[in-house]
C-alpha positions, 0 to 999 in steps of 0.5 A: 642400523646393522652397521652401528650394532655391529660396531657396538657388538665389536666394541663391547667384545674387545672390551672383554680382553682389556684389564678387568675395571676396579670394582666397587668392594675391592682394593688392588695392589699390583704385583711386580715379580719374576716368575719367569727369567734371572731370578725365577728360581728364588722369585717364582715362589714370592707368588705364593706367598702373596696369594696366601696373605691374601686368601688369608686377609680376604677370608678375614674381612679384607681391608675396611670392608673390601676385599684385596685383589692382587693384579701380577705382571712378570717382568722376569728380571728386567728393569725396562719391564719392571717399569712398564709394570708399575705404569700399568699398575698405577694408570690401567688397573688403579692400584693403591700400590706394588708389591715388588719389584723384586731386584736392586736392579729393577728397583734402581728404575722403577722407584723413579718411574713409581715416583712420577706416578706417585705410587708405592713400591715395596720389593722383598728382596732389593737391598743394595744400598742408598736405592730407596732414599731418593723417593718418598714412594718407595719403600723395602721390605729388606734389610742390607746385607752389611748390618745382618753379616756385622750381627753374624760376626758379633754372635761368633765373637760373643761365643769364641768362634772367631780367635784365629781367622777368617778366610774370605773368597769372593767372585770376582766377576759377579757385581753382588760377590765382589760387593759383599766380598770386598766391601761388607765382608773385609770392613767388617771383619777388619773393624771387629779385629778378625785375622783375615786370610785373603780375600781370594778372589776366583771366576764365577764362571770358570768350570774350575776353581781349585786353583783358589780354594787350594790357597786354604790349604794349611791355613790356621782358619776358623771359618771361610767367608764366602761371597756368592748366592746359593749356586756358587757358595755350593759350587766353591764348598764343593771344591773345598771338600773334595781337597779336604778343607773342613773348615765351615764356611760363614756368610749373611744373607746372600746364601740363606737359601732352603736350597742350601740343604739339598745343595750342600748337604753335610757338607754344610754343617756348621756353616753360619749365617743369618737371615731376617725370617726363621722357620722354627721360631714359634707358631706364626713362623711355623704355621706360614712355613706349613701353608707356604710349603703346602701352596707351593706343592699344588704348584709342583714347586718342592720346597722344605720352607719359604727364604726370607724373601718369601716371608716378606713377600707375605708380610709385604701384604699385611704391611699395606693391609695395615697402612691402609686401614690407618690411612682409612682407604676406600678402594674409591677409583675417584680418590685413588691418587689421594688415598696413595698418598695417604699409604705412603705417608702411614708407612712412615708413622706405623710399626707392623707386627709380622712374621719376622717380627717388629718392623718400622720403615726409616725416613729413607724407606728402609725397613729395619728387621731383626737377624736371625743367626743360624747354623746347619746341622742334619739338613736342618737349620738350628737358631744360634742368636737372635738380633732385634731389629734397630729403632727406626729413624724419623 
């Protein structure tokens, strides 16, 4: 007898360990994100943003009477990670579904796992093309960084900014530089009949790279198209200061990044670019960029207001929120599989009022947002044009 309530007295403290069983008046949705690893220092924040709508939506009622419950795994970049992520979500916590993965790269893999365990995935910052296509369960909150750089290029033209020609310098080492480099920048500045200087192409690793930006000097240029995330757009701006190019430098996306205020500084006046989110555009934008910058603090993480990716890491929840309340889920354990099913299919049908503005989801899982052109002046962001975003296809 000893023995038996010894074994059972183990049994039930192990069990303390295990991953907490759904309760009844609660919804879970995994999140998928990398707080630590490749992409921590954009990454780390989507946390913050997803507790926030969360705190927000709970406070509020929850969804259908129940409260969200936001189950985290740290896959610090890693698609092989990324996938044991979503099979943990779908098998041990019984989520209804993912916000994240956050990369191309981890999505590229996890949507097919997410497939097979017929569980919605929605990252806030995957956006290489044709990636969510090929399942019905994946979905993003992202928008491609060729139609938001075509939007910047049409704002410029509009206003004359663009009669003499645009330089563009890409990495020729790094996959995402070359891509924008090579395939969005140059199509669509040769489509919209921009004089191109270039492209020069430059290491992204190399310590030196005023070999290339000195191929700009006595260039007849209106702006520099430069390819490259955040630490190398500074890093090659940098370069094109300390040789006396003042040139302003134009871009989508891929360098919209608050960071760019500290890392550029005046340096970066002028510059031009676009991203899906606006901090300054009314009170909803403003009052998320004050809760977003005071819950990063508690954390010790100074930022000056959330990126884009932030943004629709927050709109991601509300996202679900509504698609689950058209889909009239229970958080029921026995009906799990069905009511996912039911979320994917009300993504489809449902438009969604968010902090970036209307947004729907096409047939092929792409979201459609809308662009926000902006420039730089006084360490503060300043809107130029805005771009509604484009009716979805069905």
């Amino acid at each position: 007898m000893k023995f038996k309530v010894g074994i059972r007295a183990a049994v039930i403290a192990s069990m303390a360990y295990m991953t907490p069983v759904q309760a009844a008046d609660e919804i879970v949705l995994g999140l998928s994100y990398g707080k630590t690893g490749l992409y921590s220092t954009i990454n780390k924040t989507t946390e913050v943003a997803v507790d926030i709508a969360v705190a927000e939506i709970n406070a509020a009622g929850g969804v259908n009477g129940k409260k969200i419950r936001i189950v985290k795994y740290d896959t610090a970049g890693d698609p092989k990670q990324a996938v044991v992520a979503v099979r943990k979500f779908a098998r041990d916590d019984k989520a209804l579904g993912v916000i994240g993965p956050f990369s191309s790269s981890e999505a590229r893999v996890a949507f097919a796992a997410g497939e097979r365990e017929k569980i919605v995935q929605i990252p806030n910052a995957s956006s290489a093309p044709k990636l969510a296509d090929k399942f019905s369960y994946a979905y993003r909150l992202t928008e491609s960084e060729y139609l938001q750089f075509m939007r910047v290029v049409k704002t410029m033209k509009k206003r004359g900014a663009m009669k003499k020609s645009v330089a563009i310098m890409y990495g020729t080492d790094d996959v995402v530089s070359k891509a924008v480099g090579m395939y969005i920048m140059k199509p669509i500045l040769t489509r919209e009949k921009v004089n191109i200087t270039g492209p020069i192409g430059f290491a992204t690793k190399a310590f030196d790279v005023s070999p290339q930006v000195s191929q700009l000097k006595g260039k007849n240029l209106d702006y520099v198209g430069l390819a490259g995330i955040t630490p190398i757009a500074i890093r090659v701006l940098k370069e094109m200061r300390r040789q006396k190019i003042n040139v302003p430098i134009i871009g989508a996306q891929i360098w919209a990044d608050p960071e760019i205020v500290h890392g550029m500084g005046a340096d970066g006046d002028n510059a031009v670019f676009a991203a899906s989110y606006y901090y300054n555009l009314n009170k909803r934008t403003r009052d998320f960029k004050d809760k977003f910058v005071a819950a990063a603090a508690k954390q010790g993480i100074k930022k000056l207001w959330p990126h884009h990716v932030d943004a629709s890491a927050y709109d991601i929840v509300y996202v679900f929120k509504k698609a689950m309340e058209v889909a009239k889920v229970t958080g029921n354990p026995k009906k799990v599989k069905a009511e996912r099913t039911a979320i994917r299919d009300a993504l489809l049908k449902t438009t969604f009022d968010l902090v970036q503005g209307k947004v729907c989801f096409e047939k092929n899982g792409d979201a459609q947002l809308p662009a926000y052109i902006m420039t730089m002046k006084d360490k503060k962001w300043n809107l130029l044009d805005t771009h509604p975003a484009l009716p979805c296809k069905k």
